[in-house]
C-alpha positions in Angstrom: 0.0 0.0 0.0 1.1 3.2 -1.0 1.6 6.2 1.8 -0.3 8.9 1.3 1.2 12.5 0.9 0.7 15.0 3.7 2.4 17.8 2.5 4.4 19.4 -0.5 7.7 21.0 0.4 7.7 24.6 -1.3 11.0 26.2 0.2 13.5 25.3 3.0 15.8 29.1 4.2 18.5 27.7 7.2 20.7 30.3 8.5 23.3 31.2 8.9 24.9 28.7 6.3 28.5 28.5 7.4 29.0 28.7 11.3 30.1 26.7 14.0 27.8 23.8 15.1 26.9 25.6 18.5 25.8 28.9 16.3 22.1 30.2 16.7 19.7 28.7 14.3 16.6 30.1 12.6 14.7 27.4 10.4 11.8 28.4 7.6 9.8 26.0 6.3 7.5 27.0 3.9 5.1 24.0 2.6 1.2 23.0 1.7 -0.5 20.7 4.3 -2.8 18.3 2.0 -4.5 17.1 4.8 -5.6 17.7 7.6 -3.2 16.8 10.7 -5.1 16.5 14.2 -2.6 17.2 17.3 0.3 18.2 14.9 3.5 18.5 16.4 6.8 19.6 14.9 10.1 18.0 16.3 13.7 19.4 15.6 16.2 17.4 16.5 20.6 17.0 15.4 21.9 13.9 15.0 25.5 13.8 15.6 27.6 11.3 13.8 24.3 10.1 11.9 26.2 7.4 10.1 26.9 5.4 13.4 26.5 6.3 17.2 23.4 8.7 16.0 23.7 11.0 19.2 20.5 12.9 19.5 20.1 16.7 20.5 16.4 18.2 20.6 16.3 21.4 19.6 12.6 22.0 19.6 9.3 20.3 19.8 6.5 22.5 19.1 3.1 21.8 21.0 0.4 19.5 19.9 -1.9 21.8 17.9 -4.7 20.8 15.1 -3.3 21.6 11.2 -5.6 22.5 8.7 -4.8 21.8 4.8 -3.4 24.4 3.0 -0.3 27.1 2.9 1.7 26.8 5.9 4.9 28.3 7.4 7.0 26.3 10.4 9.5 29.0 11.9 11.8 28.2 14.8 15.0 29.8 16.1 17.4 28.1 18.2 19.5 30.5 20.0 22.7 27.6 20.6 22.8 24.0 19.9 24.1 22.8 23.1 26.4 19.7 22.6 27.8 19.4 25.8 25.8 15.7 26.4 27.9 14.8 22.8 31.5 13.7 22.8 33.6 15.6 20.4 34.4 12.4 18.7 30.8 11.9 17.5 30.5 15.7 17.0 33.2 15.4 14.3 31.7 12.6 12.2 28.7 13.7 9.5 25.4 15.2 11.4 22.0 15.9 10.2 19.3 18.0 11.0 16.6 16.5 11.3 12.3 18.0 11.2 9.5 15.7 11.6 6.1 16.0 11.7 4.1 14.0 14.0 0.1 13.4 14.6 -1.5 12.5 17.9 -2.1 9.0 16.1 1.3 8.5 14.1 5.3 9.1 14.3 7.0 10.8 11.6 4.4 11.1 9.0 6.8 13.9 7.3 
């Protein structure tokens, strides 16, 4: 069975685009919600050394809230990612950041 689509990506901005890792943050998502989401929440999270160890930092999770189709915008600033939990050997292997969408009912549907 096929998934179905929840939403169609229009325009990711991250900045600043070359900084050190524990540099402030702000995250624009720009996207069309195709259906509606009850209890959407947003999650932001780094992975550190993605690859292997996959060392988890949240940056945000927004609160539960109920999406309606159509034009949407997720914003978020983060003013430091704070990698003090992360040991520099993990910090120096590839990272990802990482947004998901979840619904009261389902994990990761975007």
């Amino acid at each position: 069975m096929a998934e179905e689509e929840v939403l169609q990506l229009a325009r990711v901005d991250i900045e600043p685009n070359d900084c050190s890792l524990q540099a402030p943050i702000a995250l624009t998502v720009h996207y069309n919600l195709l259906r509606p989401v009850a209890g959407g929440r947003w999650d932001l999270v780094y992975e550190a050394d993605y690859t292997n160890k996959k060392q988890a930092i949240l940056l945000h999770q927004s609160a539960p809230a109920d999406m309606q189709p159509g034009p949407q915008v997720f914003f978020h600033h983060v003013p430091e990612v704070r990698t003090e939990s992360v040991k520099e050997k993990y910090l120096l292997q590839v990272g990802l950041l990482r947004l998901t969408l979840s619904s009261a009912t389902e994990s990761n549907i975007v």
